[in-house]
C-alpha positions, 0 to 999 in steps of 0.5 A: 230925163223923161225916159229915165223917169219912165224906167224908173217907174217901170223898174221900181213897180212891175205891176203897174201898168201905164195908161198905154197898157190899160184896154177899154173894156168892150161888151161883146155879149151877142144879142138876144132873141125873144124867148132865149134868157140872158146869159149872165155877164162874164166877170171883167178884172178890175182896172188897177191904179198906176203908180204914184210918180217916184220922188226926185232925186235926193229926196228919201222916198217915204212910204205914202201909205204910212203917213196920215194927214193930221186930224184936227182935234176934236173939241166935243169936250169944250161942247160938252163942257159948255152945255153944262155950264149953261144949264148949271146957269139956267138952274141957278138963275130960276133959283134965285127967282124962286127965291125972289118970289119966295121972300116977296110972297111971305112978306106980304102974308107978314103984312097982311097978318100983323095986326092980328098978330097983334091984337093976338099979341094984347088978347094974351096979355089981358088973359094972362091978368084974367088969369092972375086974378083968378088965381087969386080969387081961387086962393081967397076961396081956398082960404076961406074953406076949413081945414079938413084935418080939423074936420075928422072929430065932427062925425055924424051922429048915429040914430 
């Protein structure tokens, strides 16, 4: 069964070679002497693979190029998507902290400022009487004066 398999190989690959064929590759460059310049080396063939053994017997032979092992899927999306929400996070997290500081800062200027606003609040008040009186004064005085249609026969005499 062996031999079988070695004919197999041979008959289904020609250009193979088995290891048997393969020949060590030997530097036979003589030496060098002082002053001579070294010749450059000789291109050796490369050594070829041999070939993958033949399937056994009632397999269907695939071809081995072909086929690809599967990759695993890529997950840089989810990654991506991941840092996103994270940011998005941090981002309203600093937000509402703002906001926090923001609504604790001008209730205490609210404070601070209440009774001003208050005493603001009486200030205008005690002069929207003022104000009142006045104008009632003003309305007195504007009474009292005559009326200037009455005026206009009273002219100064001419000397």
């Amino acid at each position: 069964m062996a031999e079988t398999d070695k004919t197999k190989n041979e008959n289904s690959n020609p250009n193979a070679e088995t290891k048997s064929e393969q020949k060590p590759v030997q530097d036979t460059a003589p030496p060098v002497e002082a002053g001579q310049t070294v010749p450059s080396p000789q291109t050796q063939p490369l050594p070829t693979v041999p070939a993958p053994p033949a399937p056994a017997e009632g397999t269907p032979a695939a071809a081995p190029a072909a086929v690809e092992p599967e990759k695993p899927k890529s997950r840089a999306w989810l990654w991506l998507l991941g840092g996103c929400l994270v940011l998005l996070i941090i981002f309203l997290a600093g937000l509402g902290i703002l906001g926090w500081l923001g609504i604790k800062q001008v209730k205490s200027v609210i404070q601070k400022y209440e009774p001003t606003i208050q005493d603001t609040q009486k200030n205008i008040d005690r002069m929207n009487q003022e104000a009142s009186q006045w104008e009632k004064k003003s309305q007195e005085v504007r009474d009292s004066m005559p009326n200037p249609e009455d005026l206009k026969d009273m002219t100064p005499k001419q000397y």
